[in-house]
LOBA-197559 format. One record per residue (C-alpha): residue number from 1; residue in one letter; x negated, y negated, z negated. Coordinates in steps of 0.5 Angstrom, whole numbers, plus 2048, in hexadecimal, padded with zeros to 3 digits. Example, Ala and Ser with C-alpha at 12.3 -4.5 7.8 and 13.67 -1.06 7.14 Angstrom:
BEGIN
SITE | 1 | A | 7E7 | 809 | 7F0 $
SITE | 2 | S | 7E5 | 802 | 7F2 $
//
This chain:
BEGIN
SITE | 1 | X | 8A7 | 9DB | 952 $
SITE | 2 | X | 8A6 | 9DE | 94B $
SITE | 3 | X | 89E | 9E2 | 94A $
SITE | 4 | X | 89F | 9E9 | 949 $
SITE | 5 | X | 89E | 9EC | 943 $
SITE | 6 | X | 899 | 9F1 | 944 $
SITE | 7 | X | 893 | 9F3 | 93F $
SITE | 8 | X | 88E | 9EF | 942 $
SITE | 9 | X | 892 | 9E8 | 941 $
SITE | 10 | X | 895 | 9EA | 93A $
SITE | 11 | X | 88E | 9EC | 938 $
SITE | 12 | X | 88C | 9E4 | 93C $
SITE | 13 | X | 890 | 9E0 | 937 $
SITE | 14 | X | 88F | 9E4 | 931 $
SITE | 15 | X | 888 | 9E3 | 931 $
SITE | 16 | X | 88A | 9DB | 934 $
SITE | 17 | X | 88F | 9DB | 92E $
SITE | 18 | X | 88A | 9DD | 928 $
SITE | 19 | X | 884 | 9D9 | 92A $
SITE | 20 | X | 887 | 9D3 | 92C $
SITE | 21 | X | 886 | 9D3 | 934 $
SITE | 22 | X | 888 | 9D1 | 93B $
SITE | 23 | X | 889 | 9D8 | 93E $
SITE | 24 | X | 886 | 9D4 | 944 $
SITE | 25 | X | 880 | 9D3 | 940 $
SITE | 26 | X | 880 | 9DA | 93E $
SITE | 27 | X | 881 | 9DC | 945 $
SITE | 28 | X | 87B | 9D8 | 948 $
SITE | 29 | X | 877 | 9DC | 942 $
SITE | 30 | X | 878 | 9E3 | 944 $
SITE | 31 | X | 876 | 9E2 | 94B $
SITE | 32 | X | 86F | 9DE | 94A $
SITE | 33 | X | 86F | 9E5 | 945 $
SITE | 34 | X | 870 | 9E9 | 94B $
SITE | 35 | X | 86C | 9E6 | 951 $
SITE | 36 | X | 867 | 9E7 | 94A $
SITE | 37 | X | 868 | 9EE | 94A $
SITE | 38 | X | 868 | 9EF | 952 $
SITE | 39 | X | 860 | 9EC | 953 $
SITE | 40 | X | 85F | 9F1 | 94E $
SITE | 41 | X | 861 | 9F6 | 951 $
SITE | 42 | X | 860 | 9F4 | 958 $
SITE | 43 | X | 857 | 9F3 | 955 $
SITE | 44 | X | 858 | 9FA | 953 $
SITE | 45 | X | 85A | 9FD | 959 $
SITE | 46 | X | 855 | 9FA | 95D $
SITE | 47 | X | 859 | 9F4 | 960 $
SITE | 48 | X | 857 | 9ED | 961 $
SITE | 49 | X | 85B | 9E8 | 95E $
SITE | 50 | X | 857 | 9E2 | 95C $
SITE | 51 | X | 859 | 9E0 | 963 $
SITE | 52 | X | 860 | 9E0 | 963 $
SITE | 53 | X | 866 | 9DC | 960 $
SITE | 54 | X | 86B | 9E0 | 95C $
SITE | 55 | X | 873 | 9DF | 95A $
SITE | 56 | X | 877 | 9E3 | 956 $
SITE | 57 | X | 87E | 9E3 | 957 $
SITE | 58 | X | 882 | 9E6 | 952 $
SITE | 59 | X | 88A | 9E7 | 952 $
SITE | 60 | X | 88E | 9E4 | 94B $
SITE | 61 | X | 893 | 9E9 | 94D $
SITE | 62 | X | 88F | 9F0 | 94D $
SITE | 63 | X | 889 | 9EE | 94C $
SITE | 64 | X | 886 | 9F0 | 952 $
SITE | 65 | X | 87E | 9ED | 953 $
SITE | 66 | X | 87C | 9ED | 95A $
SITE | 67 | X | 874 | 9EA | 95B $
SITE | 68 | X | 873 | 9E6 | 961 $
SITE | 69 | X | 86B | 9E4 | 964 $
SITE | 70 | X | 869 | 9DF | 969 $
SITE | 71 | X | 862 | 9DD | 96B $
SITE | 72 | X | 85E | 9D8 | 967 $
SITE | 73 | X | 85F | 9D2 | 96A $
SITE | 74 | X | 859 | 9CD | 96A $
SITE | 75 | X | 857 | 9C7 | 965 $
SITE | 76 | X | 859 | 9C1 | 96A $
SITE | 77 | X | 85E | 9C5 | 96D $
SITE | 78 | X | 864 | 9C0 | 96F $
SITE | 79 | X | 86B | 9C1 | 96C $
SITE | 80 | X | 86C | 9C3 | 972 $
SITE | 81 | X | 867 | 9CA | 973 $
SITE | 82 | X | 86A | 9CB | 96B $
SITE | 83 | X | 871 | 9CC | 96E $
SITE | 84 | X | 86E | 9D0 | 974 $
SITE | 85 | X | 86A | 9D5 | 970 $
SITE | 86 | X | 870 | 9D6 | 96B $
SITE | 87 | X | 875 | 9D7 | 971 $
SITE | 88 | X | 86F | 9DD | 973 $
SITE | 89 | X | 871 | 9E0 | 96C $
SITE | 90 | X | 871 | 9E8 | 96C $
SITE | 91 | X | 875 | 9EC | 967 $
SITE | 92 | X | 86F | 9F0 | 963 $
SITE | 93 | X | 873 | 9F4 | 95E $
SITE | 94 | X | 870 | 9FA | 95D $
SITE | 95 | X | 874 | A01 | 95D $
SITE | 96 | X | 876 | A02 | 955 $
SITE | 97 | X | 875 | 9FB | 953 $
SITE | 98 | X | 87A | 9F9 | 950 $
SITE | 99 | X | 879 | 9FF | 94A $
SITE | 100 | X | 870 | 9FD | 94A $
SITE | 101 | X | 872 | 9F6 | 94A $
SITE | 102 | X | 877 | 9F6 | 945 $
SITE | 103 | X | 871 | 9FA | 940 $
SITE | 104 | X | 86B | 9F6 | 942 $
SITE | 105 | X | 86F | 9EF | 941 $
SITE | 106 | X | 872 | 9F1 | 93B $
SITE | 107 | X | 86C | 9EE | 937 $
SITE | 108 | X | 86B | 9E7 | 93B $
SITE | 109 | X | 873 | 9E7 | 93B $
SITE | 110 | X | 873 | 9E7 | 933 $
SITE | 111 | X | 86D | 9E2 | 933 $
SITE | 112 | X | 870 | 9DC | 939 $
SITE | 113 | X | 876 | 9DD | 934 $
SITE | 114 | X | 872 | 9DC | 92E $
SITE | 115 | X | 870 | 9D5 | 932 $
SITE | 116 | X | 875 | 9D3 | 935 $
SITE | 117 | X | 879 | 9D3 | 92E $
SITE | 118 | X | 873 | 9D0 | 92A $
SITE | 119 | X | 873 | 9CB | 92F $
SITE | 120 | X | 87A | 9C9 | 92E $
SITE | 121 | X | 87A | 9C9 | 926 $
SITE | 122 | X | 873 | 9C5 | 927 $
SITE | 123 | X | 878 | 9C0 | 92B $
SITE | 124 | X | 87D | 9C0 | 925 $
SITE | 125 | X | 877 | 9BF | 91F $
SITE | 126 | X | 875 | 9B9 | 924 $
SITE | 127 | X | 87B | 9B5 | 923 $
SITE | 128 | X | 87A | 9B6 | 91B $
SITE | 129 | X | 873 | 9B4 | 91B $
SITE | 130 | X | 873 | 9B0 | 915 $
SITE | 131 | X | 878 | 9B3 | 911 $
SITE | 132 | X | 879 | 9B8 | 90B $
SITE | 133 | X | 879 | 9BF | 90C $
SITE | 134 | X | 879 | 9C5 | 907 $
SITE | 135 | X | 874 | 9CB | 907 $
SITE | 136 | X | 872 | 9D1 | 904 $
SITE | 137 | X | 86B | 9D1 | 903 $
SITE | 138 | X | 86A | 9D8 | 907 $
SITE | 139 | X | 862 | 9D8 | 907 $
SITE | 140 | X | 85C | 9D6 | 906 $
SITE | 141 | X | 856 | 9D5 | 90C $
SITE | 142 | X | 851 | 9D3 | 909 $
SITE | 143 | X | 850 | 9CC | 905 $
SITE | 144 | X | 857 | 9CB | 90B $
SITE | 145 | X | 85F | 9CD | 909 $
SITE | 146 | X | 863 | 9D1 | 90E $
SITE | 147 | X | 86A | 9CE | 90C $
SITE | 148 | X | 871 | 9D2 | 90E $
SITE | 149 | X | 876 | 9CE | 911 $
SITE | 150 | X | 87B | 9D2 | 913 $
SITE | 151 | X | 87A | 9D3 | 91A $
SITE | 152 | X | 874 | 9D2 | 91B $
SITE | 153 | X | 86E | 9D0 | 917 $
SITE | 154 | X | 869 | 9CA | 915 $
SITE | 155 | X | 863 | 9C8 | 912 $
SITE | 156 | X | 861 | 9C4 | 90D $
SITE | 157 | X | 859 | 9C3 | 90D $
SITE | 158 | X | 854 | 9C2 | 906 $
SITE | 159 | X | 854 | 9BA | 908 $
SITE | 160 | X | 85C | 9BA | 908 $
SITE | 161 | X | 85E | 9BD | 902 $
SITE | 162 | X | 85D | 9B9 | 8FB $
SITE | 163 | X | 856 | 9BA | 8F7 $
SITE | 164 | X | 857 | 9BF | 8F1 $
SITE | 165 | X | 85E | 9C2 | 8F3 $
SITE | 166 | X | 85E | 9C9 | 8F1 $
SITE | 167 | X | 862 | 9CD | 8F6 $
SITE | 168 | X | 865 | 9D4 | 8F6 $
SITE | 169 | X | 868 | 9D9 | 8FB $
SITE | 170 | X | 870 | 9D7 | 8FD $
SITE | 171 | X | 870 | 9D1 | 8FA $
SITE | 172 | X | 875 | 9CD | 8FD $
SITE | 173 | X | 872 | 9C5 | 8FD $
SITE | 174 | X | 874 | 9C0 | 902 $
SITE | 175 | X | 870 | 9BD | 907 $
SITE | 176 | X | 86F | 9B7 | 90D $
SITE | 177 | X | 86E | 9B9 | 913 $
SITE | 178 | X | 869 | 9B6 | 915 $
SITE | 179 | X | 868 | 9B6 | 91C $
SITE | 180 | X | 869 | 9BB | 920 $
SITE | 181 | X | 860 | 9BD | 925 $
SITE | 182 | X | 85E | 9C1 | 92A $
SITE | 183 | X | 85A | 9C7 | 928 $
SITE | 184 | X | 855 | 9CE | 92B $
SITE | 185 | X | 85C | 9D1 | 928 $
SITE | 186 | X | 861 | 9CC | 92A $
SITE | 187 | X | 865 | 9C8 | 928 $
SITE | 188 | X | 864 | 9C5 | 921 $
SITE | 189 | X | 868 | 9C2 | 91B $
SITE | 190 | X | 864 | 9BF | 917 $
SITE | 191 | X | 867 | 9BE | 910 $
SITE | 192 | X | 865 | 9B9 | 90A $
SITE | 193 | X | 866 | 9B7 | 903 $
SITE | 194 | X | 862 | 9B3 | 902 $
SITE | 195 | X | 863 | 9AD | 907 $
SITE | 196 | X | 866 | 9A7 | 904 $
SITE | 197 | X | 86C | 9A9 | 908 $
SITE | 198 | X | 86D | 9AE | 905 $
SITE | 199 | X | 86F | 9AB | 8FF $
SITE | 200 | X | 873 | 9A6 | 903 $
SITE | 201 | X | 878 | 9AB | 905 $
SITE | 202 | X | 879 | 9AE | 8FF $
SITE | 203 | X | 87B | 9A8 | 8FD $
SITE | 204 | X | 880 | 9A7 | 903 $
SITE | 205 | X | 882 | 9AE | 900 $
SITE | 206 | X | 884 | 9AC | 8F9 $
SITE | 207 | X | 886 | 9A4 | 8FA $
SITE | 208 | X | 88D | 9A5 | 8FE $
SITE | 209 | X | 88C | 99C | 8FF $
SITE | 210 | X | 885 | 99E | 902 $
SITE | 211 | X | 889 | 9A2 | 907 $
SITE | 212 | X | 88F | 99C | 908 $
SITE | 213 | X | 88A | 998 | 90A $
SITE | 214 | X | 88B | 993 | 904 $
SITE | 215 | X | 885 | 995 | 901 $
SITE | 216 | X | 87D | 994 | 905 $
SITE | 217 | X | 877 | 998 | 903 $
SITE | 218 | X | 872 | 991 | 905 $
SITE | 219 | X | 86C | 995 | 904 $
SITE | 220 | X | 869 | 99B | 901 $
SITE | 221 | X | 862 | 99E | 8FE $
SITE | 222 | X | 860 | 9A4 | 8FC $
SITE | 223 | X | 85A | 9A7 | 8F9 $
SITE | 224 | X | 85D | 9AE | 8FA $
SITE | 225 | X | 85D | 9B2 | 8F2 $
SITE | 226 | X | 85C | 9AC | 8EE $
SITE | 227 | X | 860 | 9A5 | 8F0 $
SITE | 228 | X | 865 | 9A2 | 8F5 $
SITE | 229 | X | 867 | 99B | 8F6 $
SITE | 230 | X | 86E | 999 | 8FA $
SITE | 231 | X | 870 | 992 | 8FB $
SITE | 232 | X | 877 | 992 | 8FC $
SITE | 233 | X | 87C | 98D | 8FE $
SITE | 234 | X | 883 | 98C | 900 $
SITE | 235 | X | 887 | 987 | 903 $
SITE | 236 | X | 88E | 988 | 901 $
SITE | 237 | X | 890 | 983 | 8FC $
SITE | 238 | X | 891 | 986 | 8F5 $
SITE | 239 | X | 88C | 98C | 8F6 $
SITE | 240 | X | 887 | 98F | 8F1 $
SITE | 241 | X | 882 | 992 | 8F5 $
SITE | 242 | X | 87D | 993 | 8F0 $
SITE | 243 | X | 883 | 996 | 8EC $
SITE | 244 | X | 886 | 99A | 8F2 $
SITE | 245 | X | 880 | 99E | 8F2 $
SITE | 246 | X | 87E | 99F | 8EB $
SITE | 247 | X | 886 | 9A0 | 8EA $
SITE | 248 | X | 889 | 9A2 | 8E4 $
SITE | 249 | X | 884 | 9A3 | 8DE $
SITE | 250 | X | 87E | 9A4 | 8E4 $
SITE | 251 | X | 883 | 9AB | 8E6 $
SITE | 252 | X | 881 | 9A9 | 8ED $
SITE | 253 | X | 87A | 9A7 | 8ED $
SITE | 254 | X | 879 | 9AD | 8E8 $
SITE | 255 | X | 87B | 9B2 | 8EE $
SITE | 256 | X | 876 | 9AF | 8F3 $
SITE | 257 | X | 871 | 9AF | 8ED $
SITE | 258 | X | 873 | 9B7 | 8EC $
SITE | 259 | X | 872 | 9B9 | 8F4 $
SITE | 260 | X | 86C | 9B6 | 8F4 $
SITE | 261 | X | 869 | 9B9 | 8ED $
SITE | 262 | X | 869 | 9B5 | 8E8 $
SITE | 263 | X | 866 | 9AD | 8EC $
SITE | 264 | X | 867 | 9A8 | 8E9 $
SITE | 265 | X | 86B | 9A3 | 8EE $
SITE | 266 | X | 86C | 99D | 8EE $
SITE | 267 | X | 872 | 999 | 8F0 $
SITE | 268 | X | 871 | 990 | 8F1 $
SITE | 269 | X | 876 | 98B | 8F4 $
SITE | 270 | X | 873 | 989 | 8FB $
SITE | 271 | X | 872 | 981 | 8FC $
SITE | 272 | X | 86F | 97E | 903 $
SITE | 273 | X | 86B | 97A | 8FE $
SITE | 274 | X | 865 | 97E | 8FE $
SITE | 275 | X | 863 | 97A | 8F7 $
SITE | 276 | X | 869 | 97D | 8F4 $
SITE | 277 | X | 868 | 984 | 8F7 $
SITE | 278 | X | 860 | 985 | 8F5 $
SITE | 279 | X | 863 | 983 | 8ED $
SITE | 280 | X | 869 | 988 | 8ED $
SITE | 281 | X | 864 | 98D | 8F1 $
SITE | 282 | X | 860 | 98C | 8EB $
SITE | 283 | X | 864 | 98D | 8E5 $
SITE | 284 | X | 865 | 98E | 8DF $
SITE | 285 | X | 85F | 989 | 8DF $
SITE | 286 | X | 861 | 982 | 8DE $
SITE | 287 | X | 860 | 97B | 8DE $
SITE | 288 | X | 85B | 97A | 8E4 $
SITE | 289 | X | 859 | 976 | 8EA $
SITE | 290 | X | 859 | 977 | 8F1 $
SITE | 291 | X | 854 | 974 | 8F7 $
SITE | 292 | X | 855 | 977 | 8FD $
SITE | 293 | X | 850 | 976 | 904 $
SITE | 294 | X | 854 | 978 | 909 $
SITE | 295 | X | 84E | 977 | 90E $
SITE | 296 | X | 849 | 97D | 90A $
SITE | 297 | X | 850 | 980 | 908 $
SITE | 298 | X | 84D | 980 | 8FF $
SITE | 299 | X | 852 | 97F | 8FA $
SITE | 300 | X | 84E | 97C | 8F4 $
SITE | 301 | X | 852 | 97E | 8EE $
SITE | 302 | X | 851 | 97A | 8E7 $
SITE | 303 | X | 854 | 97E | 8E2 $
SITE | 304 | X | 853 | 97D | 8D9 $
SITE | 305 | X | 84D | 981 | 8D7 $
SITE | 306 | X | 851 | 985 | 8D3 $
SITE | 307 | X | 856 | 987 | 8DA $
SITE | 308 | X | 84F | 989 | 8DE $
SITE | 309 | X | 84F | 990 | 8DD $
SITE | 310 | X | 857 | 991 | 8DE $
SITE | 311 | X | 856 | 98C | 8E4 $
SITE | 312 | X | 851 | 991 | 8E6 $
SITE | 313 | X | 853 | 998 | 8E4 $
SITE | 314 | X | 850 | 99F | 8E3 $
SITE | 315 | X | 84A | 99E | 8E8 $
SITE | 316 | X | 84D | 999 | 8EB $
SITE | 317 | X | 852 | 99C | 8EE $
SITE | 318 | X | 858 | 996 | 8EC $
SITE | 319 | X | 854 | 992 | 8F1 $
SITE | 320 | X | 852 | 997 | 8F7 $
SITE | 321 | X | 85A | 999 | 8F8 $
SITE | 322 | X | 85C | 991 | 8F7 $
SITE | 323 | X | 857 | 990 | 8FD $
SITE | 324 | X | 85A | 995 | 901 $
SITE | 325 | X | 861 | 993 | 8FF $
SITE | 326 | X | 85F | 98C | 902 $
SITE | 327 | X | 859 | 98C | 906 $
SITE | 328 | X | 855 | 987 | 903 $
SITE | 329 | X | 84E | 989 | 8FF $
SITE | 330 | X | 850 | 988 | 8F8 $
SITE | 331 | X | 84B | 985 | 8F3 $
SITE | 332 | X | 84C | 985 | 8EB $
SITE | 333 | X | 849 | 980 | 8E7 $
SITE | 334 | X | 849 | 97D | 8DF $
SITE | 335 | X | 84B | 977 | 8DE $
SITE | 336 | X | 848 | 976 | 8D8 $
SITE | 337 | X | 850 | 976 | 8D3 $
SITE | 338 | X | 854 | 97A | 8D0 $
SITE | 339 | X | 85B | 97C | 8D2 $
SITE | 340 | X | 85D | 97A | 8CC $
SITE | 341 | X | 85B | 975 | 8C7 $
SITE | 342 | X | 857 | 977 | 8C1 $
SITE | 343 | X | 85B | 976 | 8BB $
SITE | 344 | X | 859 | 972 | 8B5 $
SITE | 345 | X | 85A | 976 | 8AF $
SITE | 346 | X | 85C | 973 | 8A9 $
SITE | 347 | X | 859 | 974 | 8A3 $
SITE | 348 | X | 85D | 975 | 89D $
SITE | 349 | X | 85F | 96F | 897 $
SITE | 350 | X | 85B | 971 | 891 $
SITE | 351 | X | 860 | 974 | 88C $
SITE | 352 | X | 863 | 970 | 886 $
SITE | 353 | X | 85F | 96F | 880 $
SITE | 354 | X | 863 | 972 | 87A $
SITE | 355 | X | 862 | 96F | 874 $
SITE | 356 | X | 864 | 972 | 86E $
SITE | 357 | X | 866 | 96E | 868 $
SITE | 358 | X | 868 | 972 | 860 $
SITE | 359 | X | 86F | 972 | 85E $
SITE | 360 | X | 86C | 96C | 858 $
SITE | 361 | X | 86A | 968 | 85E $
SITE | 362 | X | 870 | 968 | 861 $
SITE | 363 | X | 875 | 967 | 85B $
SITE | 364 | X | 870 | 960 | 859 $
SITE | 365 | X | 872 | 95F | 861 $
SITE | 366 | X | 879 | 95F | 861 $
SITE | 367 | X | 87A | 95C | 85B $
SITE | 368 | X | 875 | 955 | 85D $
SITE | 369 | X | 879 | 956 | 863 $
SITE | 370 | X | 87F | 955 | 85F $
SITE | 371 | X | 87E | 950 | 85B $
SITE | 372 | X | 87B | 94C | 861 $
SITE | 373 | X | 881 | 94B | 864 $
SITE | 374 | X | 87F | 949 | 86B $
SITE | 375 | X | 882 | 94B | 871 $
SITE | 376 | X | 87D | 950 | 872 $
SITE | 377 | X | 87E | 957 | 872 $
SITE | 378 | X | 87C | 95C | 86D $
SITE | 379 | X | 878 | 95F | 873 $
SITE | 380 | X | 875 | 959 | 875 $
SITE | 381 | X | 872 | 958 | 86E $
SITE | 382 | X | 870 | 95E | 86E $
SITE | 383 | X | 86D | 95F | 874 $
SITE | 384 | X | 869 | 958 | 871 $
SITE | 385 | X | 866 | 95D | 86B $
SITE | 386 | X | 865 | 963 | 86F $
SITE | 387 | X | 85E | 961 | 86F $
SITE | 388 | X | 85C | 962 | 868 $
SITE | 389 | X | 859 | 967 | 865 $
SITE | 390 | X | 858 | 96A | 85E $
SITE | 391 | X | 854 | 96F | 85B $
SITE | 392 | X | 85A | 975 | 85B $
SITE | 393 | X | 85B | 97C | 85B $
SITE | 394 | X | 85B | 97D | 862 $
SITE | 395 | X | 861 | 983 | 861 $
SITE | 396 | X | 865 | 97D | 85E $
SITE | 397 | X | 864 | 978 | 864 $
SITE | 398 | X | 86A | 978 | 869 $
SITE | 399 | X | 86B | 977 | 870 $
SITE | 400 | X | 86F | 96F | 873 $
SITE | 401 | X | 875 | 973 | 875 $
SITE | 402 | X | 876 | 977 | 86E $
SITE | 403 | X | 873 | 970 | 86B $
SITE | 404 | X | 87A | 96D | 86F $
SITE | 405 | X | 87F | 972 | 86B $
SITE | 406 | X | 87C | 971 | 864 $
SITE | 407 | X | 87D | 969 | 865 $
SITE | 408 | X | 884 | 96A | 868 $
SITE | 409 | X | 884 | 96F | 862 $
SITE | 410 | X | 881 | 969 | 85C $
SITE | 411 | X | 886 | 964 | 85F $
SITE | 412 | X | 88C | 968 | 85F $
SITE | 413 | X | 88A | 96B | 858 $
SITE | 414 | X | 88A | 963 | 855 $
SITE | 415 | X | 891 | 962 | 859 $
SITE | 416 | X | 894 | 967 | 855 $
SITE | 417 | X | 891 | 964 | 84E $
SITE | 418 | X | 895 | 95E | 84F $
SITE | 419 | X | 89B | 961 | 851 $
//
C-alpha cells in the first residue's frame, strides 16, 4: 500500500533526499529529540523521571508523536523483567505536546540531524582515506589549517603542511586524506601534504602506467620542501618507468614538482640489488664501491674524492633521504682517486728557427747548386748553407721561403739565357 503523501512525509523525504539519509535513520533521530524535549519538560514540571524508561512513537504518515514511560528496570534484571516492565508502559503524553514538543525539539532535531549526516559522510571519507582531494583553504586556527571540502571540513595540522609554504585564503590546493580520528569535537579528517604518500599519488595521478599497474612505485623518501626520492620499477616488457614518470621533456615529473612548490624530486629505477639501488639513489655522483653488513644494516660507500660532496649532498641530505629509501645506515667515504684521470698536458714543440740569408747568398747557392749537378735539390744545398752568416744589412737579410723564390727565380732566369 502506497504512504500518504502528506505534509509530514513529503517534509521526511525532502530532508532524506537533500542530506543523503535513510528516513529511518531520521525518524529514530527525532524521537530520542522528543523523549529529550519530554524529561525536560516533565523536571520542570516537578515530575520524576530518572526512574522511568520512556519511547517515543511517531506516525510517518502524519506526524503524530505520542510518549509512552514505563518503571526503570534494575541493573541485573533478566530480559525476562525488561520485557515485563515494557508491557507495563504507560502513555504520559501531556495535553498540547505535540506543538510544545515540536518547539523545544527543533534545536536537538537539527543537531541529531547534523550528527547523524556527519556520520555518513565521515563513513564515505573513510573509504577514501589515502586518496586525493581537493580543497579550499577556508581558515586558519592557529599554526593548524581548516580546509573545505565540500560537504564537510577537515584539518590540516602545522606537522602535516610543507615548511615554507605560503598559504592564503580560498586557495584551492590538493591534499591526502590522511586518516580519519576521534576528537573532543568529533570525528576528524586529518589532511597531509607532507607525507611521502602524497608525493606517490600525485604521481598515480599523472602517470597513467602507474594506475595501469604497468608502473610500481618501489619505495618513496621525503624531506618535505626540499627533495624527494622514488624507486620505480616495472615488470611489463618494454617499459621505461624512469621515463614514464618523467614523461615527455619532464612534462610529467614537472606537474608534480609544481603541486609540491617547486621540490626537487628525483626519480631512479628500482633494483633487488641493493648495491645497484644505493649507487642509483646516489647519483649523480659516480665511480663508487659499495660494502654492505646486513647484520648492523650500514652500508660503507667509497666514493672519488672529487664525488664526495656530490655523494653526500647539501648537509648531507643525498645520504639521509637514500637511508630512508633503503633502510640502511649510509656511510660515505674517499677512496683517495679521482673520477676521472688527470690528464698529461703536452707542452708545445719549440718554434722553428727562421733563418735568413741575403739575396747575394742565395743566388752564390743557387748557382753552386747548379754547377754541382747532383741529385740534390736546390733546397737540400740550400738547407746546407743556411747556417752561414755575413756580416750584412739586417733589411737586405730574407727569410728561407722567400730564399726559395729567388733560387726558382736564378734558375729559371739562366734557362732562359740559354734559350
Amino acid at each position: 500500500m502506497p504512504t500518504a503523501r502528506t505534509e509530514f512525509s513529503q517534509a521526511l523525504k525532502a530532508i532524506a533526499a537533500e542530506r543523503g539519509l535513510n528516513p529511518d535513520v531520521i525518524l529514530e533521530t527525532i524521537k530520542q529529540a522528543i523523549i529529550a524535549a519530554y524529561k525536560r519538560d516533565a523536571k520542570e514540571g516537578g515530575i520524576e523521571v530518572d526512574t522511568f524508561d520512556y519511547d517515543a512513537v511517531i506516525d510517518p504518515v502524519n506526524g503524530e508523536t505520542r510518549v509512552f514511560a514505563w518503571p526503570l528496570p534494575a541493573e541485573d534484571a533478566t530480559e525476562t523483567e525488561i520485557k515485563k516492565a515494557k508491557e507495563e508502559k504507560k502513555d504520559v503524553t501531556p495535553p498540547g505536546f505535540g506543538r510544545i514538543a515540536a518547539q523545544t525539539a527543533k534545536q536537538v532535531i537539527h543537531q541529531k540531524i547534523r550528527e547523524a549526516e556527519k556520520g555518513v559522510i565521515m563513513e564515505e571519507f573513510q573509504e577514501r582515506v589515502g586518496s586525493l582531494v581537493s580543497g579550499l583553504v577556508l581558515r586558519f586556527d592557529g599554526p593548524n589549517v581548516r580546509v573545505d571540502l565540500g560537504r564537510t571540513e577537515a584539518i590540516l595540522l602545522a606537522e602535516d603542511r610543507i615548511p615554507n609554504e605560503r598559504l592564503s585564503l580560498n586557495q584551492r590546493l590538493t591534499f591526502l586524506i590522511k586518516a580519519i580520528n576521534e576528537t573532543p569535537r568529533g570525528k576528524e579528517i586529518f589532511l597531509s601534504r607532507a607525507a611521502p604518500e602524497f608525493v606517490a599519488k600525485l604521481f598515480a595521478r599523472e602517470v597513467p602506467e602507474i594506475g595501469s599497474g604497468s608502473v610500481e612505485i618501489k619505495a618513496i623518501a621525503r624531506e618535505a620542501g626540499v627533495r624527494t626520492k622514488a624507486a620505480v620499477f616495472s615488470s611489463q616488457t618494454g617499459v621505461d618507468p624512469v621515463g614514464s614518470c618523467v614523461g615527455q621533456k619532464g612534462v610529467r615529473v614537472q606537474a608534480v614538482t609544481n603541486e609540491i612548490g617547486g621540490e626537487r624530486v628525483d626519480v631512479i629505477p628500482w633494483s633487488d640489488d641493493l648495491t645497484e639501488l644505493i649507487k642509483a639513489s646516489l647519483s649523480p655522483a659516480e665511480n663508487m664501491s659499495v660494502e654492505i653488513d646486513n647484520e648492523t644494516k650500514i652500508a660503507k660507500v667509497f666514493a672519488p674524492e672529487d664525488m664526495l660532496s656530490v655523494a653526500i649532498g647539501k648537509d648531507g641530505q643525498n645520504v639521509r633521504l637514500t637511508a630512508k629509501l633503503t633502510g640502511f645506515r649510509i656511510e660515505v667515504e674517499g677512496n683517495g682517486t679521482l673520477s676521472v684521470p688527470e690528464e698529461k698536458v703536452e707542452e708545445p714543440s719549440p718554434a722553428p728557427v727562421v733563418k735568413t740569408i741575403t739575396k747575394t747568398k742565395a743566388r752564390k747557392i743557387a748557382k753552386k747548386a747548379k754547377e754541382a749537378k747532383t741529385e740534390s735539390s736546390s733546397a737540400e744545398v740550400l738547407e746546407g748553407q743556411g747556417e752561414i752568416e755575413e756580416e750584412v744589412n739586417p733589411e737586405e737579410k730574407i727569410k728561407v721561403p722567400e730564399m726559395k723564390a729567388v733560387v726558382e727565380e736564378t734558375e729559371n732566369g739562366s734557362e732562359d739565357k740559354k734559350s
